[in-house]
C-alpha positions as MATLAB code, in Angstrom:
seq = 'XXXXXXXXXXXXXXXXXXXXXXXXXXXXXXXXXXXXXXXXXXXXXXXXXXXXXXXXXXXXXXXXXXXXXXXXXXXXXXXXXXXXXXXXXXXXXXXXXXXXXXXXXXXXXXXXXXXXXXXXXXXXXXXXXXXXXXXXXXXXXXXXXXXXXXXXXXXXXXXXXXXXXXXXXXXXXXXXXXXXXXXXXXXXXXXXXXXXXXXXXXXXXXXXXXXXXXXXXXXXXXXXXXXXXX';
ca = [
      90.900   98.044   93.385;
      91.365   94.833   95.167;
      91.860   94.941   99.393;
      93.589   91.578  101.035;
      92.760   91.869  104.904;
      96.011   90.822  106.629;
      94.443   91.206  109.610;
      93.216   89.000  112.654;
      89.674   88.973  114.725;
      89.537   90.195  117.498;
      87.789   88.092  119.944;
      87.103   86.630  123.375;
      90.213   84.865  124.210;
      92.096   85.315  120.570;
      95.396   83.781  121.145;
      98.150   85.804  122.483;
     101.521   86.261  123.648;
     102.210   85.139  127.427;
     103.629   88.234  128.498;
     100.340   90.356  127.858;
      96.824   90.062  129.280;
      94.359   88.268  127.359;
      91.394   89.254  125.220;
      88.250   89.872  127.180;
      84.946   90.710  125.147;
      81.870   90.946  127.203;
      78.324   92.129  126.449;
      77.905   95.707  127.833;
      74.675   95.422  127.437;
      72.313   94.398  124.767;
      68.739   95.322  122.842;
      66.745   93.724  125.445;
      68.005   96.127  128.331;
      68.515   99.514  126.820;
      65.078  100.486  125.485;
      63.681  104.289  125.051;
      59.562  104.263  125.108;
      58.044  107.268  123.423;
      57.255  108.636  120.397;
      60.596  107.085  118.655;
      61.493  103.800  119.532;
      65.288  102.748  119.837;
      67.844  100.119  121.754;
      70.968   99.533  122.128;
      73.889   96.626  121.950;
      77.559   97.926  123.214;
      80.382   95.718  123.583;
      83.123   95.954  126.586;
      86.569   94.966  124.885;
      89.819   94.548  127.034;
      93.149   93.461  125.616;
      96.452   94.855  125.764;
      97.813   97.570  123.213;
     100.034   94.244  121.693;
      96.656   92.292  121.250;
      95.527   90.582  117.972;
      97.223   92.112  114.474;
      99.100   95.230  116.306;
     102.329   97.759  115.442;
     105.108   97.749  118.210;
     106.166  101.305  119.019;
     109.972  102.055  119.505;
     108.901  103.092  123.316;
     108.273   99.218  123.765;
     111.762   97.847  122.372;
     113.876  101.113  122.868;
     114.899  102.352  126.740;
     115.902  106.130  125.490;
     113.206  108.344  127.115;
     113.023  110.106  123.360;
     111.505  107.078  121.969;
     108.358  107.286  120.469;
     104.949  106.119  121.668;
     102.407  104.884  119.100;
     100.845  108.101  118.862;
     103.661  109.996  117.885;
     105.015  108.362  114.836;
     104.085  109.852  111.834;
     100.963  108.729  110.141;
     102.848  108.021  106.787;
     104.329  105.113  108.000;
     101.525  103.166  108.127;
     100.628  103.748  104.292;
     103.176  102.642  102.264;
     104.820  100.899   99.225;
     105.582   97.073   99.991;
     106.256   93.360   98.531;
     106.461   90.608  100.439;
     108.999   87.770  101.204;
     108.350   84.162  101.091;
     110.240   81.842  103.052;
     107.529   79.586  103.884;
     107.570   76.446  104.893;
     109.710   77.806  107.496;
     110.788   74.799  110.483;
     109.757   75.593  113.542;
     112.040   77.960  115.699;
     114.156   78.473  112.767;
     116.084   82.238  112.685;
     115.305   83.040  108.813;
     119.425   84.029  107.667;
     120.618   86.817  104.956;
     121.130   84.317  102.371;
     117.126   82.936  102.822;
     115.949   86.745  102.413;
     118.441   87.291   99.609;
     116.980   84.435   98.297;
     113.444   85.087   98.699;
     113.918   88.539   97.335;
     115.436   87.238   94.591;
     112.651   84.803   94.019;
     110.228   87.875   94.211;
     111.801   89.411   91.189;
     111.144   92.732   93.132;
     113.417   95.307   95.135;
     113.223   96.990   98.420;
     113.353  100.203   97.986;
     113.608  103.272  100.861;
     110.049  103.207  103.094;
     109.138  100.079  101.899;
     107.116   97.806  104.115;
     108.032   94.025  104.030;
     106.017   91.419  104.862;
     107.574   88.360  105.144;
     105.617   85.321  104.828;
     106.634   81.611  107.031;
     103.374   79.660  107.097;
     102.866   80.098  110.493;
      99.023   81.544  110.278;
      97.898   78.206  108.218;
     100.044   75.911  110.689;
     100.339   77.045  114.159;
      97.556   79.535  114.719;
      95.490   78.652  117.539;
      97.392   75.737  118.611;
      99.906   75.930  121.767;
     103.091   75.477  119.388;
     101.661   79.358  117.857;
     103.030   81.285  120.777;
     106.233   79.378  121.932;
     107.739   77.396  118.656;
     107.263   79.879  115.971;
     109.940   80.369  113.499;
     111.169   84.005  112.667;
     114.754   86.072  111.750;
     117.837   86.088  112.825;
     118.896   89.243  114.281;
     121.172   89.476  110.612;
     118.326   89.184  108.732;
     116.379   92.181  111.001;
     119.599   94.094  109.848;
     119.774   93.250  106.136;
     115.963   94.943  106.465;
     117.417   98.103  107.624;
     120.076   98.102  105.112;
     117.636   98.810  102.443;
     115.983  101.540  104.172;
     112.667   99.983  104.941;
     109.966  101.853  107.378;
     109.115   98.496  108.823;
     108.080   94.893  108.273;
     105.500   92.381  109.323;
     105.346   88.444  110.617;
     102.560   86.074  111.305;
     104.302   85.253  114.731;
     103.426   86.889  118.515;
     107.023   87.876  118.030;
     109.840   89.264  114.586;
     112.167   86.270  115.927;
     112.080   83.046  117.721;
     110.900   83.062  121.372;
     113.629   83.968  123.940;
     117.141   85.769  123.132;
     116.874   85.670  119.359;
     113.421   87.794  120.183;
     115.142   90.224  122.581;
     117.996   91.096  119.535;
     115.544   91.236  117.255;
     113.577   93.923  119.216;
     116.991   95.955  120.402;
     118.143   95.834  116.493;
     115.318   97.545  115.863;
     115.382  100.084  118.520;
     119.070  100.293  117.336;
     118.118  100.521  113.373;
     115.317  102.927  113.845;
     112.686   99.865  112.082;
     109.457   98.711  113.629;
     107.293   95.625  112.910;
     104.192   94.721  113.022;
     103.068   91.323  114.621;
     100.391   88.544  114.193;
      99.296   89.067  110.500;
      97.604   86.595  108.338;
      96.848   85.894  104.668;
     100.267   86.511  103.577;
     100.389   84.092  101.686;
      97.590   85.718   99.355;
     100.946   88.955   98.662;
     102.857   85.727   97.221;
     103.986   86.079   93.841;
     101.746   89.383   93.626;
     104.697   92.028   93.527;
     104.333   95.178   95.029;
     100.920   96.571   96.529;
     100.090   99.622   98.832;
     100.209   98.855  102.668;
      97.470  100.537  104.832;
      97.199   99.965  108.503;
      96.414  102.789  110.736;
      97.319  102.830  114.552;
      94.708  103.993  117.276;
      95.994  107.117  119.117;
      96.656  105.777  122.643;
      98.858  108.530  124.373;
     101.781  107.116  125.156;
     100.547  103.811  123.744;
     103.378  101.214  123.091;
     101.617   99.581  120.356;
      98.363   99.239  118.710;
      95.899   96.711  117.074;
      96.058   98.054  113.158;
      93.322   96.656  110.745;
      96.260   95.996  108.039;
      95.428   95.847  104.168;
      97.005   95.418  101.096;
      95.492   97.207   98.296;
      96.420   96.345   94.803;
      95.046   98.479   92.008;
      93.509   96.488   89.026;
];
């Protein structure tokens, strides 16, 4: 078994979308304050950690992008979404603020020599990780899809599918469509994945990334994998 960790640190200040608070990771306390004399001696180090449920690699829930008071928090969508079947798409080098069209997935799918089938999860791979993270361009010019392309994904059935961006499409109205299609489609994504372009060319692997249970959480920070079997 081989594991690919598509996932991001999380760490004082990791970069993150404008709209949500930033990463704060403090010492709670440390070795040197939380001794216990006697017979058996021990200490302690404990982190304090606050970030919003969107921070670092994280899973939207439908309650974030979808207004019906039915729609799911984080906590109640089914575990088996989160371990699935899934390729992924390249359509890296992807120019900046670009809206990724049917005919570029067709494309890349095609190039993949793979298929989408029902439940899949598809990644879909622009460069951005290697380019723009942790500069300013990372959370404001980042390419993505067009709000076609977010349908063409629900066409074929998938459970959901996963960028490097803060965001599935381009900062401002192309990201609000992209989020309502979704709420529309029934789809989630996952944002702000990396080493993507280690799934290139590798055809299809098993997805594993796990949500925290936050009640009534409208996302979560996921540690995703992709496990290939050797």
């Amino acid at each position: 078994m081989h594991i690919i960790d598509l996932s991001r640190e999380i760490h004082h200040r990791a970069p993150a979308h404008p709209s949500h608070p930033p990463v704060v990771v403090t010492v709670w306390n440390d070795h040197s304050e939380i001794k216990r004399a006697g017979k058996t001696e021990f200490t302690s180090k404990s982190l304090s950690i606050s970030l919003s449920d969107h921070s670092c690699t994280h899973v939207d829930a439908p309650v974030h992008f979808n207004p019906d008071p039915n729609a799911a928090s984080i906590d109640e969508v089914p575990l088996e979404n989160f371990y699935t079947e899934a390729i992924c798409l390249d359509l890296a080098p992807a120019p900046r603020k670009h809206e990724a069209t049917v005919a570029e997935m067709e494309a890349a799918l095609a190039a993949s020599g793979e298929t989408i089938k029902p439940g899949d999860t598809v990644m879909i791979h622009m460069g951005i990780h290697n380019e723009l993270y942790g500069s300013p361009a990372y959370v404001h010019d980042f390419p993505g899809l067009s709000v076609e392309a977010v349908h063409w994904l629900a066409d074929h059935k998938i459970t959901m599918f996963g960028v490097e961006a803060v965001s599935p499409a381009p900062e401002g109205e192309p990201n609000y469509l992209a989020h309502l299609a979704c709420a529309e489609r029934g789809i989630t994504h996952m944002e702000c994945l990396m080493n993507l372009d280690k799934l290139v060319g590798k055809g299809r692997f098993r997805f594993a990334g796990f949500p925290l249970k936050i009640k009534g959480g409208t996302a979560s920070p996921i540690r995703a994998v992709a496990i290939f079997e050797d």
